[in-house]
N, C-alpha and C positions, 0 to 999 in steps of 0.2 A: 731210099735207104742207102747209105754209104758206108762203104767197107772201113776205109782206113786213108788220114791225111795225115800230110810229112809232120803238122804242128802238133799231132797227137805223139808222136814218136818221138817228135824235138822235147817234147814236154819234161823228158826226163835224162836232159841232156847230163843235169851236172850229177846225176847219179851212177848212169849208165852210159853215158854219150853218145852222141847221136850223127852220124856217117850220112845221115839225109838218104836215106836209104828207102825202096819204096815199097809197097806188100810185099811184091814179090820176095824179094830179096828177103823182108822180116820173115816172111813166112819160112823160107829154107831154113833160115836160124833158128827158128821153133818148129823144127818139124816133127818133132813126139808128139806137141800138140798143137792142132788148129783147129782154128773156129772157122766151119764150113758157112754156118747163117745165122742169121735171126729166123724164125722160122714163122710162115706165114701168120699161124695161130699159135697161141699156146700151147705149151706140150705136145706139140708136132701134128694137131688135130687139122687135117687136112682142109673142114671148110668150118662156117659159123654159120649159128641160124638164130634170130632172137623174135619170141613170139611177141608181140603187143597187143594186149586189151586196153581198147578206148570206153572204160567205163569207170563212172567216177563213184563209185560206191562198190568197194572191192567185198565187205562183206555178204553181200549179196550173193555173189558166188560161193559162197559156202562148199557147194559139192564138189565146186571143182578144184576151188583150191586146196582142201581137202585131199581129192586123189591124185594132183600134182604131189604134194606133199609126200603122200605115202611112197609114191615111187621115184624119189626122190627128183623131181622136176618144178620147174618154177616158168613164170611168168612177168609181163615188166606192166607194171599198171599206169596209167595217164595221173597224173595231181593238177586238179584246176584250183589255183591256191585262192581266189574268193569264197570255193566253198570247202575248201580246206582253212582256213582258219576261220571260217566261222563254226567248223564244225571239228573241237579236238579232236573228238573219239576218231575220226580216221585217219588224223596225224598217231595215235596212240595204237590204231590196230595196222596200217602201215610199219610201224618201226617196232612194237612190240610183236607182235605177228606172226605179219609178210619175210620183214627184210633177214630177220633171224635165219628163215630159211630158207635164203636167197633169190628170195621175189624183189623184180629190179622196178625203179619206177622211170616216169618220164617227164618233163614237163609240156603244160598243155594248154596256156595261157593264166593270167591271172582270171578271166573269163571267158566259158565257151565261144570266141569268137570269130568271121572272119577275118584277121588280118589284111588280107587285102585291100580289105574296104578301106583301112585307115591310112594316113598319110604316113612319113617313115616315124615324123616322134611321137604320134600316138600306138603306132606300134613298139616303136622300141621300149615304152613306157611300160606295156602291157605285158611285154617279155621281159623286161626288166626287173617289176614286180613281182612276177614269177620265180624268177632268179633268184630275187632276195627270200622271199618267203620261205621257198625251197629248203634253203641255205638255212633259216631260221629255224625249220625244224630239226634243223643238225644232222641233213643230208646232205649230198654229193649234186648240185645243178650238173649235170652233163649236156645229156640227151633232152629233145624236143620233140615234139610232134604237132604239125600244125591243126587246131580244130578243121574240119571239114575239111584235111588237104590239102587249105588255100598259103602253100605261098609259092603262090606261080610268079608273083611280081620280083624284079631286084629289089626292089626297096624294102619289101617285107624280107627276103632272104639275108638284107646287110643286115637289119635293125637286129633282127635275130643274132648274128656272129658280132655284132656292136655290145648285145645287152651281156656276153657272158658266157653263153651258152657254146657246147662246139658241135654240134650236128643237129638238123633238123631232118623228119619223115615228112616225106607227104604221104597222099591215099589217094592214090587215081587206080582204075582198072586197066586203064591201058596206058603204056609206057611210051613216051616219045624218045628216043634215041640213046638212051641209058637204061638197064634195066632189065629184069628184078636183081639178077647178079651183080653185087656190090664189090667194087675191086677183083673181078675179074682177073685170073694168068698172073703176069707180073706188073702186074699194078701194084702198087703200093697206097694209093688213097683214088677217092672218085674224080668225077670234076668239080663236084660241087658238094664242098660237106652238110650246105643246107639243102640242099635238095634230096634225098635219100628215097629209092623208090621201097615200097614194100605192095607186096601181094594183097590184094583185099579179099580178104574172106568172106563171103556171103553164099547160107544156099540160095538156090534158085528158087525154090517156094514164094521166098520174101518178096521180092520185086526182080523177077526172074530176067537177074543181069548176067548174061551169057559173056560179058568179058570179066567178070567177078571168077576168082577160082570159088565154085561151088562146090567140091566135096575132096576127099583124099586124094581118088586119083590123078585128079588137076594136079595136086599140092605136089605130090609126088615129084611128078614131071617135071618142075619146076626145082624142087630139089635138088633131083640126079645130078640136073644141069648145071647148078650152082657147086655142086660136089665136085664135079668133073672140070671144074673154071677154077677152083675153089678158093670163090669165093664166100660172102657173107647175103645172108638171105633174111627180109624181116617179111613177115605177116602182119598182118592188123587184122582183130578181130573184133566185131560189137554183138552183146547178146548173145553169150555162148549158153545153151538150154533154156532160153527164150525163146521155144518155137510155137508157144502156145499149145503143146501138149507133153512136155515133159515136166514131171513133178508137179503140175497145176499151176505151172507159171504160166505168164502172160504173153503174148508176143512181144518183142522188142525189137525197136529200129536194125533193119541190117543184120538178124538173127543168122548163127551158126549153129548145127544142130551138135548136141553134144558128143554123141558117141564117132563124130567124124573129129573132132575134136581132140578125142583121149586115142584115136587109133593114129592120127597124125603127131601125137606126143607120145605114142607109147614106139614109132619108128624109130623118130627120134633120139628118145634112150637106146635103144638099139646101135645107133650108129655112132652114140655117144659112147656105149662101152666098146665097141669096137677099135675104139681112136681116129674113129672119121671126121666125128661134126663136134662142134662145140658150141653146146646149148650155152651162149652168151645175152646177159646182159646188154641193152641197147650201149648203155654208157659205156660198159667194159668193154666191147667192140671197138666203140670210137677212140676209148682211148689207146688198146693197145696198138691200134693200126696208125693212128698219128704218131705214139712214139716209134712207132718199128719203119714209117715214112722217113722219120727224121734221125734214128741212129747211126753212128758211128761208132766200129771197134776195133781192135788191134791186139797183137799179144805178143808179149817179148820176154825172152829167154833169160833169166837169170841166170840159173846153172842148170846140171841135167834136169833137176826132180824140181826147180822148183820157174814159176811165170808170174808177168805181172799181165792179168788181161783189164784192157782199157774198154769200157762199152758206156756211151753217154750219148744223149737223145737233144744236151744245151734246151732242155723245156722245164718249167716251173713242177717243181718235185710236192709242189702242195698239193698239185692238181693232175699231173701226170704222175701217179706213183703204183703204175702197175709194176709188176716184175715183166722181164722179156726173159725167151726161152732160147737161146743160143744153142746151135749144136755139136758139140766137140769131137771133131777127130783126132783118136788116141793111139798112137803106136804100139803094135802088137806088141813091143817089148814091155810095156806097162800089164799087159793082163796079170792078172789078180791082184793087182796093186789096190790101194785107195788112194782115192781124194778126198783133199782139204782144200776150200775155198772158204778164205775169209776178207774182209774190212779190214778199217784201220783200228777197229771196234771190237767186232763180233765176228766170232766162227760161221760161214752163214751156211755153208756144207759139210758136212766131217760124214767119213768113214764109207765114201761111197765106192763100194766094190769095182774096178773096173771088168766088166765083164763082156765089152762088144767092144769093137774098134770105135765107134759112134756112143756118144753119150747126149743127155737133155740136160742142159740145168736151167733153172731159174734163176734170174739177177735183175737185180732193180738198177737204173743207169744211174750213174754216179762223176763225179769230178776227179773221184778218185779211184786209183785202179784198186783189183782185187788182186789178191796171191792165190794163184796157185799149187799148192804142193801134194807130190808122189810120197805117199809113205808105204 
């Protein structure tokens, strides 16, 4: 992430003119207000956590999505698009649904398969496919997850970042040299955006894998850690109330039991209304950590009450179009004032009480700056 270069400032020579002057110096010129970050997460949420289910019949879980729902929490489901378009209704219960309230999805091959196995254009075919179909249901391709885990290989990791997609999961239990904590301190992105480790969840009943996190207080632990780095943390789970005695379901591959399940997302929420963690989307993760990798911003003084702040990420605004959360430092001599932050368009903040020396806003980057004004 980058604060601020002389071309950004030269930008607005023949308006304001420009002395090639460098932060520092901008910044004493705007000293009522500066922009102190971009800030790791959204709205200043100290870390991210994004659950995955690798299960490709989302209705099935009925119960749980269910009480994700009620308390207002969500989940990111796998789409394996061979059997998504052969099969509407779960293109129609995905986006009629899930996504309304805010169930994220992922993609998962055009068929459940090793990629490793295949050479790079047979994979990138199969990721490819994916991509499009994704896309054809009038979703967002982001995020990836590879069946079984498998793309340990480069070629399977290029073919993935070639077909479209910008981050791939694996599922291993144990971590070679990166891992669970995703951007860790000051990091700004991973080593490798296809490679994404996440936590595999399984009890121990199943196939009692003792490097599998087996129940909460594993999960926990792993958490804190992630909070305390804060970084971004995924899960993967398969079979949640699959344990062959809840509800008279059945066993399922790699079964999670549920009530670990709802006490690990009932934390969670917890720390989510706290303003710790941010229950994110796989996709929304990736994206806001690649744009806040690659932003740059600046701000420059007009007169007292009013600024031009400059914040741009130079990435495809089709596909990168989250907002980023900047954090303003405000001159005591402003309290009780408002802010107005607008476009060359749209008012995009009106009437924000200044009440702390520190403020959050939202902005989406742009080519063009916004105004700031004191009223």
């Amino acid at each position: 992430m980058r604060k601020s270069v002389r071309t950004v400032i030269c930008f607005v020579f023949l308006l304001y003119g420009c002395s090639g002057s460098t932060t520092e110096s901008n910044e004493y010129e705007a000293d009522l207000i500066e922009i102190v970050e971009i800030t790791k997460w959204p709205d200043g949420f100290r870390a991210a956590f994004t659950p995955t289910l690798d299960a490709g019949l989302p209705a099935a879980y009925d119960a749980e999505n269910q009480w994700l729902i009620d308390n207002g929490l969500f989940m990111d489901y796998e789409i394996v698009t061979a059997i998504y378009d052969q099969i509407p209704e779960r293109v129609a219960f995905m986006r009629d649904v899930l996504k309304p309230m805010g169930f994220g999805y992922f993609g998962h091959g055009h068929a459940h398969d090793n990629h490793d196995n295949f050479d790079y254009e047979d994979a990138y075919a199969s990721f490819r496919q994916n991509f499009l179909s994704i896309a054809s249901y009038g979703f967002r391709p982001v995020a990836y997850a590879y069946p079984y885990g498998h793309g340990l290989l480069e070629r399977t990791r290029r073919a993935l970042s070639d077909s479209g997609f910008l981050s791939g999961r694996l599922n291993w239990p144990v971590f070679e040299g990166y891992g669970p904590c995703i951007i860790p301190g000051d990091d700004t992105e991973p080593p490798d955006w296809f490679a994404l480790p996440a936590l595999r969840m399984e009890s121990y009943d199943f196939e009692q894998c003792s490097d599998c996190v087996n129940d909460p207080e594993e999960f926990f632990s792993y958490l804190d850690a992630c909070i305390e780095q804060g970084a971004w943390l995924i899960n993967t789970y398969h079979a949640i109330g699959f344990d062959g005695e809840t509800d008279g379901r059945p066993v399922g591959w790699g079964f999670y039991r549920r009530h670990h399940f709802y006490e690990e997302m009932m934390r969670i929420k917890e720390l989510q209304d706290e303003g710790i963690v941010w229950l994110a989307r796989m996709s929304d993760a990736t994206l806001y950590a690649r744009q806040r990798h690659n932003a740059s911003f600046d701000i420059n003084k007009i007169d007292r009450l009013t600024y031009h702040l400059f914040l741009d990420d130079g990435l495809d605004r089709a596909i990168f179009h989250l907002p980023l959360t900047l954090r303003l430092k405000i001159d005591h001599e402003h309290m009780g004032k408002r802010i107005e932050i607008s476009d060359s368009f749209n008012t995009i903040v009106t009437g924000l009480e200044i009440t702390s020396e520190e403020h959050l806003i939202n902005l989406i980057p742009s080519q063009e700056p916004y105004t700031i004004k004191i009223l």
